[in-house]
KEMI-225392 format. One record per residue (C-alpha): residue number from 1; residue in one letter; x negated, y negated, z negated. Coordinates in Angstrom, 2 decimals. Example, Ala and Ser with C-alpha at 12.3 -4.5 7.8 and 13.67 -1.06 7.14 Angstrom:
<site n="1" res="a" u="-12.30" v="4.50" w="-7.80"/>
<site n="2" res="s" u="-13.67" v="1.06" w="-7.14"/>
END
This chain:
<site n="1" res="x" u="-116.84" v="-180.47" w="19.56"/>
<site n="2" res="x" u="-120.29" v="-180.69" w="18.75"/>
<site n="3" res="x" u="-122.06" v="-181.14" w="15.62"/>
<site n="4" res="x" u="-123.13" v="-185.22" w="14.78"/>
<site n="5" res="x" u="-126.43" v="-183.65" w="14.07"/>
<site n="6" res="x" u="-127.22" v="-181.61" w="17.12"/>
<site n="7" res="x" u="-126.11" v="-184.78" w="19.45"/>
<site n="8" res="x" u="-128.72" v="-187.27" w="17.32"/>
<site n="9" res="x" u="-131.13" v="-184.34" w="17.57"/>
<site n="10" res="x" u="-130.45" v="-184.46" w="20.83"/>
<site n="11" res="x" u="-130.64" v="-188.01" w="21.64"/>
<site n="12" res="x" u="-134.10" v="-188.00" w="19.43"/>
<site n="13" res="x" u="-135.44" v="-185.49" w="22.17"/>
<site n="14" res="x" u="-134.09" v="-187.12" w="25.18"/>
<site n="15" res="x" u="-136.05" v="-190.67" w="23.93"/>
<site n="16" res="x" u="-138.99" v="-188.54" w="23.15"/>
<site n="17" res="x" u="-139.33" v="-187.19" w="26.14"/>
<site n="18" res="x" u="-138.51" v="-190.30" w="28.27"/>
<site n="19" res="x" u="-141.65" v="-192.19" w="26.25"/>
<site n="20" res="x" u="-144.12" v="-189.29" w="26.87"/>
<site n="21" res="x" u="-143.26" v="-189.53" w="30.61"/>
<site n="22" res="x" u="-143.68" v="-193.32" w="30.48"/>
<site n="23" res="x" u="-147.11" v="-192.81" w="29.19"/>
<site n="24" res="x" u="-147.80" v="-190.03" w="31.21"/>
<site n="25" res="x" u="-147.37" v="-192.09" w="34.56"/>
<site n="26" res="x" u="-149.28" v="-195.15" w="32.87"/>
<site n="27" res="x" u="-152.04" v="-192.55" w="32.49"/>
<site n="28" res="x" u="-151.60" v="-190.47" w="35.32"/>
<site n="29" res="x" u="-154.52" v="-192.35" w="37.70"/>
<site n="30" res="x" u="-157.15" v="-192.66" w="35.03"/>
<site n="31" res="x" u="-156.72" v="-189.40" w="32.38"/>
<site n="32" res="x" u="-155.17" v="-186.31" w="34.43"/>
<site n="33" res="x" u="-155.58" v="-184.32" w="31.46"/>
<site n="34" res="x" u="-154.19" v="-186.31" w="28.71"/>
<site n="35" res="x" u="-151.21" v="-186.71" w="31.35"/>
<site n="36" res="x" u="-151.16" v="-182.73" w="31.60"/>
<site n="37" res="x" u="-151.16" v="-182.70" w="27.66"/>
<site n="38" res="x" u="-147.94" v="-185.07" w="27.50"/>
<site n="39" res="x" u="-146.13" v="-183.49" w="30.07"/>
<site n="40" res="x" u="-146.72" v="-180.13" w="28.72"/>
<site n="41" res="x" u="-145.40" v="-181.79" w="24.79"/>
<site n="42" res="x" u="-142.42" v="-183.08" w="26.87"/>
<site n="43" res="x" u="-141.12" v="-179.42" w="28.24"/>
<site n="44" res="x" u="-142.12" v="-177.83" w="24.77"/>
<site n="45" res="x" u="-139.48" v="-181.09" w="22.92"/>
<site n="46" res="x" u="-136.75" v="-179.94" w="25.63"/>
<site n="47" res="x" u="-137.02" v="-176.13" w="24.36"/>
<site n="48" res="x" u="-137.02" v="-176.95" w="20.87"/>
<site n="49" res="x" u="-134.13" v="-178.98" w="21.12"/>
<site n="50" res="x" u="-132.57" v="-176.73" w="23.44"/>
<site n="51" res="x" u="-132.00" v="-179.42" w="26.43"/>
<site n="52" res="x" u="-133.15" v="-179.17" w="29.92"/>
<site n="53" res="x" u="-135.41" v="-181.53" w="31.40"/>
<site n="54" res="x" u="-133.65" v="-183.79" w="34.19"/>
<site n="55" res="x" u="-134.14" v="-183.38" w="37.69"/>
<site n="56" res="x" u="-135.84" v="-186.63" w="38.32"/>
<site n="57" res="x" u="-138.60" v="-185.60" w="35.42"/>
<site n="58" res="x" u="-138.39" v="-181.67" w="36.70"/>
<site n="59" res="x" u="-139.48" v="-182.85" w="40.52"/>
<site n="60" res="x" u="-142.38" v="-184.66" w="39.54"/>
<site n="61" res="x" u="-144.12" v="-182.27" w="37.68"/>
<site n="62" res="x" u="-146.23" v="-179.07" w="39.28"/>
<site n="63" res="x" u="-144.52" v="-176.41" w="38.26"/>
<site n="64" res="x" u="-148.03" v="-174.59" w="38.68"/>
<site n="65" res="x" u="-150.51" v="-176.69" w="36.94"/>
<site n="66" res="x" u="-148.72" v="-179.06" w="34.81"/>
<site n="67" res="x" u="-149.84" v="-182.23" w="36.95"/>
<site n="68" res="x" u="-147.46" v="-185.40" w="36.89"/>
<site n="69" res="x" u="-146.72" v="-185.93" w="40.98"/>
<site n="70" res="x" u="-148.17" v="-188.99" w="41.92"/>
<site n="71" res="x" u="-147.20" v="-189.57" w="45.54"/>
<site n="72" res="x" u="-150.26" v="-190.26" w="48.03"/>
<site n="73" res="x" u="-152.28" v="-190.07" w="44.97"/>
<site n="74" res="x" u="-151.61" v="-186.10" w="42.99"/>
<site n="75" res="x" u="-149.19" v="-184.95" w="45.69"/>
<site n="76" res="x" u="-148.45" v="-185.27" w="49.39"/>
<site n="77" res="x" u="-144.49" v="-185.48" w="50.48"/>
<site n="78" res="x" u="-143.25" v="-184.06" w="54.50"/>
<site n="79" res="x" u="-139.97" v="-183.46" w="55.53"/>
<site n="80" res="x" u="-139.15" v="-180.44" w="57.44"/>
<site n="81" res="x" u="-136.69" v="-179.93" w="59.80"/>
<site n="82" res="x" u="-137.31" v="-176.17" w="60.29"/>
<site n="83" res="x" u="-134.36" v="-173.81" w="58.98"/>
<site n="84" res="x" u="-132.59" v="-176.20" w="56.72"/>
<site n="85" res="x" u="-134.12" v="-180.06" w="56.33"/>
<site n="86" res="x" u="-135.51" v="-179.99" w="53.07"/>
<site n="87" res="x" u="-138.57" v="-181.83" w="51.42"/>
<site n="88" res="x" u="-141.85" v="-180.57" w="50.87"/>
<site n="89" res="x" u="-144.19" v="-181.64" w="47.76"/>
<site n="90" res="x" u="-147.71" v="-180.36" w="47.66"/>
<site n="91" res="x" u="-149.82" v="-180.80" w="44.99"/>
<site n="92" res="x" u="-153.46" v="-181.61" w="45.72"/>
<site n="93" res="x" u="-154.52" v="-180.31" w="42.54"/>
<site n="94" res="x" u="-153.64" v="-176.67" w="42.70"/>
<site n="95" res="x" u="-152.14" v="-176.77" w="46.48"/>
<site n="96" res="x" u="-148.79" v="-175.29" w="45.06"/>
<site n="97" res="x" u="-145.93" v="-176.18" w="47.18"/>
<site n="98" res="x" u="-141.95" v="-177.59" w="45.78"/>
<site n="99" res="x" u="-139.30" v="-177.24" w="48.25"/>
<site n="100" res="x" u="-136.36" v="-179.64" w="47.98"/>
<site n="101" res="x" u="-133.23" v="-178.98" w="49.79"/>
<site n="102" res="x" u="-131.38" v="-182.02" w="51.64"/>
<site n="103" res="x" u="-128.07" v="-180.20" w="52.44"/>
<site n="104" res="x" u="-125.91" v="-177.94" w="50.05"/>
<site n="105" res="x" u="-125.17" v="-174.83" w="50.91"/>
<site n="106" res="x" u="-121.77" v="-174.24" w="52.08"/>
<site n="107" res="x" u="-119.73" v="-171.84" w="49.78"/>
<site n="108" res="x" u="-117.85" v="-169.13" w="51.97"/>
<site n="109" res="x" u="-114.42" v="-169.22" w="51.20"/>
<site n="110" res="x" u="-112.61" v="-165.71" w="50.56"/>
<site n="111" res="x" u="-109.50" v="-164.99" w="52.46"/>
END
């Protein structure tokens, strides 16, 4: 079991980190820096507290530049259908590029 401390710690992050965000994307259009600044306070609350950031924070930030990804606005989204069909995000800050896969990988099964 875990400690009652660690889980409010915990909790205390996790609302933390959802109000930065919420700021962040109220800010994101006029302030790209301040956003920057929150996003980066965010990821440095997750480490201290020693919780990851969830996915649906994780794919909208530039892993590159720190940018909050504002579709048609900080980033442009394609879908591929080369290889695998996965989804492209392209920042159009810093031009880096986050791949999102739209099919699992099967697991091979040993016989």
């Amino acid at each position: 079991m875990k400690n009652p401390k660690q889980q409010s710690t915990k909790q205390i992050a996790q609302h933390r980190i959802d109000t930065l965000f919420k700021q962040a994307e109220a800010l994101s259009k006029t302030n790209p820096k301040l956003t920057a600044a929150y996003i980066k306070t965010a990821q440095k609350i997750a480490m201290s507290a020693r919780t990851p950031l969830q996915t649906r924070y994780k794919r909208r930030i530039c892993k590159h530049c720190n940018a909050l990804l504002t579709p048609g606005y900080t980033s442009r989204t394609r879908i591929q259908q080369k290889r695998e069909p996965h989804i492209i995000t392209t920042c159009l800050n810093c031009g880096h590029n986050l791949r999102i896969m739209l099919r699992k990988k099967e697991r091979k099964k040993r016989e």
